[in-house]
N, CA and C of each residue as an Amber inpcrd file, in Angstrom:
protein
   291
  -2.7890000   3.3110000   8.2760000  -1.7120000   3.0900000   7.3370000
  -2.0690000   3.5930000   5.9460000  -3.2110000   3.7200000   5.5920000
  -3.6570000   3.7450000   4.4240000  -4.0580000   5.2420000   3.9820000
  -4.0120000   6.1610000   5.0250000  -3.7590000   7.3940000   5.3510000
  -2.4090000   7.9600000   4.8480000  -1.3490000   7.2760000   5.8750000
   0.1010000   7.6200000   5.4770000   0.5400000   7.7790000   3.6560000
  -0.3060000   6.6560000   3.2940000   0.4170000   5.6680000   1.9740000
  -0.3300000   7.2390000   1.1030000  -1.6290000   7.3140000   1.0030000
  -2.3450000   8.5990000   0.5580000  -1.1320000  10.2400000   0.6710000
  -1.1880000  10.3070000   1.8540000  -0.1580000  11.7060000   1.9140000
   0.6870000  11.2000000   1.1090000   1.8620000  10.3400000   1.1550000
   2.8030000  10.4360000   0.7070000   2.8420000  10.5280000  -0.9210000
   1.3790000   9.5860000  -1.5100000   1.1900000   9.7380000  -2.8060000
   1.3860000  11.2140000  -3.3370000   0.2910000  12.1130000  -2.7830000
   0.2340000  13.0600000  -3.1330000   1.6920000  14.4330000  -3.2090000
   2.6000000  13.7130000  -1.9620000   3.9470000  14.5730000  -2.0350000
   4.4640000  14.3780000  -3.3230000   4.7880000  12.9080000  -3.8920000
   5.1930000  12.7160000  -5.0660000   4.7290000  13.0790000  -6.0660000
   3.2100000  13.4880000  -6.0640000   2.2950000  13.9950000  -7.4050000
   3.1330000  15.3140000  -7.3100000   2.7760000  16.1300000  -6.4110000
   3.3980000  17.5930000  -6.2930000   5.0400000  17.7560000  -6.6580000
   5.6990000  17.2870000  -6.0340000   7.1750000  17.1140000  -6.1530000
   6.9440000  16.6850000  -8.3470000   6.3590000  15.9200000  -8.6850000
   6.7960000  15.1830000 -10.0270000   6.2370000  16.6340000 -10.8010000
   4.8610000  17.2250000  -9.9160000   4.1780000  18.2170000 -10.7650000
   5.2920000  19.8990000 -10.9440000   6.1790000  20.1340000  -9.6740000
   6.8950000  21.2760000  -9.4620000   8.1310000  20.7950000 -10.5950000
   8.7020000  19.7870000 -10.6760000   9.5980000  19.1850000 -11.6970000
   9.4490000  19.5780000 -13.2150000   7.6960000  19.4820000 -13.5130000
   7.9200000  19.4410000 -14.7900000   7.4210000  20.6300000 -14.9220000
   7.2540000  21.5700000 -13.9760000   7.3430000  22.8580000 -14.3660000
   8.7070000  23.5870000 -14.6640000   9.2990000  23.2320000 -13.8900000
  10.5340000  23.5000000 -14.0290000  11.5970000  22.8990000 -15.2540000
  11.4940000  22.3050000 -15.9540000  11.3460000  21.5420000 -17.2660000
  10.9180000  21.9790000 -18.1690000   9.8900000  22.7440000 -17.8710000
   8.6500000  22.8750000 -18.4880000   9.5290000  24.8290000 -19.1630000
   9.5110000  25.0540000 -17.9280000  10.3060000  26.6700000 -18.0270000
  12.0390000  26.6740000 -18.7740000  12.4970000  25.6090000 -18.4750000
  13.8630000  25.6010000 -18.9750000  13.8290000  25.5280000 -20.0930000
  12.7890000  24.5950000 -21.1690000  12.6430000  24.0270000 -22.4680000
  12.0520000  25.4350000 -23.4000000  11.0540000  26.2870000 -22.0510000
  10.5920000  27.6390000 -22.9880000  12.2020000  28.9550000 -23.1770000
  12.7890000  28.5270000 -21.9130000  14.2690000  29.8710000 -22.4830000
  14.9680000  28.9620000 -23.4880000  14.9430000  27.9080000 -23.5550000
  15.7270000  27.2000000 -24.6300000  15.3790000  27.2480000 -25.6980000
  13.8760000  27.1920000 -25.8310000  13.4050000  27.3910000 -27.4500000
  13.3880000  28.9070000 -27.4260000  13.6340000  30.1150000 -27.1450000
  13.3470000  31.0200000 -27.1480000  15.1270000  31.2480000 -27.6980000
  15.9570000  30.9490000 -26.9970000  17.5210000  31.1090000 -27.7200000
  17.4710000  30.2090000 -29.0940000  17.1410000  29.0550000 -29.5310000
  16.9460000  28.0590000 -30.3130000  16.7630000  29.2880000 -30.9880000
  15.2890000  29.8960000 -31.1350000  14.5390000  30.4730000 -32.1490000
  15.5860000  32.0520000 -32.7250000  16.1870000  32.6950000 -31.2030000
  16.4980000  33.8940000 -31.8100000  18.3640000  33.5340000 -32.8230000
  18.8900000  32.3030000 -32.4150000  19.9480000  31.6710000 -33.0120000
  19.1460000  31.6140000 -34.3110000  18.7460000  31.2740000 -34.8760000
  18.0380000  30.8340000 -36.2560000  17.8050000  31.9020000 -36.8420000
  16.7650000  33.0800000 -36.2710000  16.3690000  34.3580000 -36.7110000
  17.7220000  35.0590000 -37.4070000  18.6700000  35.3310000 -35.9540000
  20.1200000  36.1400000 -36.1930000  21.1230000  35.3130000 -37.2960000
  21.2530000  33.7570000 -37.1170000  21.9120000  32.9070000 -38.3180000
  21.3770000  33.6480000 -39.8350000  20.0650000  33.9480000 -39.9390000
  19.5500000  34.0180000 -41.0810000  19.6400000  35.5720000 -41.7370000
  19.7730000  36.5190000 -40.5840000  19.6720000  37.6960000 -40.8850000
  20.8890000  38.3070000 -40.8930000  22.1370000  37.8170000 -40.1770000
  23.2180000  38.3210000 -40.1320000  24.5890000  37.6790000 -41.2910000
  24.2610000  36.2090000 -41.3760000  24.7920000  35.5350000 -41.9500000
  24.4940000  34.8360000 -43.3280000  22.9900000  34.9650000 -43.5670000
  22.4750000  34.7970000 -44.8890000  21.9050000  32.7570000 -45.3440000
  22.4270000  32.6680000 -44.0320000  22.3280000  31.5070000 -44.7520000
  21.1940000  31.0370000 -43.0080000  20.0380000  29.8030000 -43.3650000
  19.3820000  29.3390000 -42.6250000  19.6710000  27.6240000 -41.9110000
  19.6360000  27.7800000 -40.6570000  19.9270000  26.2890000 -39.8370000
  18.4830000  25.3480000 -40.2770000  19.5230000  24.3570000 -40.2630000
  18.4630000  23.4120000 -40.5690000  17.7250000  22.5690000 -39.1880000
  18.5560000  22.8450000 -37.8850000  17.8820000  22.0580000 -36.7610000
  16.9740000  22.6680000 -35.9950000  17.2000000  24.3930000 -36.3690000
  16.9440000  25.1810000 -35.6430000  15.0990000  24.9470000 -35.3760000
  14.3930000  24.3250000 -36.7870000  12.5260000  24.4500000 -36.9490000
  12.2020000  23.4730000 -35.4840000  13.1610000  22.0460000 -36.0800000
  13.0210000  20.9650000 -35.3720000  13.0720000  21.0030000 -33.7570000
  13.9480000  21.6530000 -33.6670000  14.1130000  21.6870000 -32.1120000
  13.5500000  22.3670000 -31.6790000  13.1010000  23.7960000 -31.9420000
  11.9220000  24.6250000 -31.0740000  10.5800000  23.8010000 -31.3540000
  10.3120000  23.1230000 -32.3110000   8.9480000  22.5870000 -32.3250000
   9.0020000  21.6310000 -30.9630000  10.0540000  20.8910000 -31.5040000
   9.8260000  19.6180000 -29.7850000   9.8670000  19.9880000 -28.5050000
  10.5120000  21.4270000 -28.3270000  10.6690000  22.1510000 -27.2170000
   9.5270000  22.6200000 -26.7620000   9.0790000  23.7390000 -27.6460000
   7.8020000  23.9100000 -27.4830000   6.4770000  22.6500000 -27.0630000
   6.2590000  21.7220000 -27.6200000   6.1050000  20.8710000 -26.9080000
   5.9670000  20.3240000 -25.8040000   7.4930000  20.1560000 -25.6250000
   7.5860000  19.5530000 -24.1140000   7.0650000  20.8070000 -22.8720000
   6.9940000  22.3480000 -23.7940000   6.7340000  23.5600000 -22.4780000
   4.5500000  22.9400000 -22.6550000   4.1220000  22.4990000 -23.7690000
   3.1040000  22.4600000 -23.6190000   2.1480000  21.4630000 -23.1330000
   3.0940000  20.3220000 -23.0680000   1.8980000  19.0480000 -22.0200000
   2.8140000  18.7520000 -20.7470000   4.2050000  19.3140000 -20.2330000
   4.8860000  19.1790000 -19.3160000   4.2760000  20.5600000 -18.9460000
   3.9840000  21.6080000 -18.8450000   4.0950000  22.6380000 -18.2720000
   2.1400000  22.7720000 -18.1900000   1.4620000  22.2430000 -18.7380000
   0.1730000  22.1160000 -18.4860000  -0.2200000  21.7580000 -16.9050000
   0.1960000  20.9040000 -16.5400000  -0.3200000  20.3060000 -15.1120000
   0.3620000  21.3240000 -14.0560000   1.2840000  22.2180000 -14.2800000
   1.9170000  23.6890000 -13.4740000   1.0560000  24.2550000 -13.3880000
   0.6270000  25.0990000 -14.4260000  -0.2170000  26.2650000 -14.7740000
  -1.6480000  25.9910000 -14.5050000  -2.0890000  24.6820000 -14.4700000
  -3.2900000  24.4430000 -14.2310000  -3.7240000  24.2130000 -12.9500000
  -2.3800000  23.9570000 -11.7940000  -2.8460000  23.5960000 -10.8590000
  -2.1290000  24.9850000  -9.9080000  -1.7940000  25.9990000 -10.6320000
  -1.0960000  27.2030000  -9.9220000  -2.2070000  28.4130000 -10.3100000
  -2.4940000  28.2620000 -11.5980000  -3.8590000  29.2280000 -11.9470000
  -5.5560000  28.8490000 -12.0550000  -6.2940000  29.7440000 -11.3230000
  -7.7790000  29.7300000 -11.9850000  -8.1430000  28.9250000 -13.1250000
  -8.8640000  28.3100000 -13.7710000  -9.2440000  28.1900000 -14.7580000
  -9.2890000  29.3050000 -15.7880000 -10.5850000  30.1620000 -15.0660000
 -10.8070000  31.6330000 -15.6790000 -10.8990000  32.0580000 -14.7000000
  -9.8560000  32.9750000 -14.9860000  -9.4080000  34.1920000 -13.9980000
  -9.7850000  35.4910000 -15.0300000 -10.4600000  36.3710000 -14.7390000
 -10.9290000  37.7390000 -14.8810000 -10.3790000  39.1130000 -14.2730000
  -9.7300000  39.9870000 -14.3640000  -9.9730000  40.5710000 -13.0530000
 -10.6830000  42.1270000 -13.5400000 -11.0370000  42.0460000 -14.7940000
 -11.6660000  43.3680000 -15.3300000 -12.8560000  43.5470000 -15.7840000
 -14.0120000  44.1410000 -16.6490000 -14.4330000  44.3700000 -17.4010000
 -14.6670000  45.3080000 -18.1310000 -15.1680000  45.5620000 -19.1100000
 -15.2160000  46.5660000 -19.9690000 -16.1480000  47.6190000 -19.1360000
 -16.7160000  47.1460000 -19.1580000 -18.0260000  48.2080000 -18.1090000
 -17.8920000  48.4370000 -16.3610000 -16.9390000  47.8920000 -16.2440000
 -16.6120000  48.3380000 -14.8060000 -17.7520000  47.1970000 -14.2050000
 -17.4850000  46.9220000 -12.1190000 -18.5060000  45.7810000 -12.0050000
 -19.8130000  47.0290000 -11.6210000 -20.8020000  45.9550000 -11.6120000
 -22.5060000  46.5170000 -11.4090000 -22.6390000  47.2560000 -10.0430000
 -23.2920000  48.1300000 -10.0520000 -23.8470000  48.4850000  -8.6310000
 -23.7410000  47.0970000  -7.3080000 -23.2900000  47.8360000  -6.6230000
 -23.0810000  46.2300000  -5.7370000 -22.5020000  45.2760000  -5.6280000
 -21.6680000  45.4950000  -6.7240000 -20.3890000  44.3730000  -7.1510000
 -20.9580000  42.9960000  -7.2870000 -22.1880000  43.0520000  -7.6210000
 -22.3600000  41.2930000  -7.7460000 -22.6320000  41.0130000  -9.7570000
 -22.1490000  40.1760000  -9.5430000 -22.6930000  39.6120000 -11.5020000
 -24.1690000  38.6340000 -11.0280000 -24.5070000  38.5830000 -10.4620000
 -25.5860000  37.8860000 -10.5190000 -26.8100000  37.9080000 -11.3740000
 -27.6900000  37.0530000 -11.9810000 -28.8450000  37.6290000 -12.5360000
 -29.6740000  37.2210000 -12.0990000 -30.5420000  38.1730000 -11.8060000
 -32.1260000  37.4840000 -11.5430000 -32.1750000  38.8380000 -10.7800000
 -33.3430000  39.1730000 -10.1390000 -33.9490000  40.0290000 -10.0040000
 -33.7210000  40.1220000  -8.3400000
């Protein structure tokens, strides 16, 4: 039983974790219109919004500790896939002799 209760935890971690990615992505096209509304208000019309700072800051936000547990559990930590020098004879990074 205590098996079952485990899986099912973890569906809900995943399910709550795919959620706030998705949250996470809606809040970044939103501050991204937020921001270019404000830019174009200011450049076309002369005059500057006053909600416009406020709301991309909280947006931004919510893309950065809601959208953390996405990206962290969809990407590498450190992911590489180049270097400047091309890899070593043998393709290993290893050191030692």
């Amino acid at each position: 039983m205590s098996a079952l209760r485990y899986a099912f935890s973890f569906r809900w971690a995943n399910a709550l974790s795919e959620a706030a990615g998705y949250v996470s992505a809606f809040a970044l096209a939103a501050a991204t219109v937020v921001m270019l509304h404000g830019v174009a208000s200011r450049y076309f019309f002369g005059m500057a919004t006053v909600w416009q700072t406020e709301v991309s800051i909280y947006l931004l936000l919510v893309v950065t500790f809601w959208g953390r547990r996405t990206g962290s559990s969809t990407t590498p930590t450190w992911a590489s896939t180049s270097s400047p020098t091309g890899s070593p004879p043998g393709g290993s990074w290893s050191h030692g002799s």
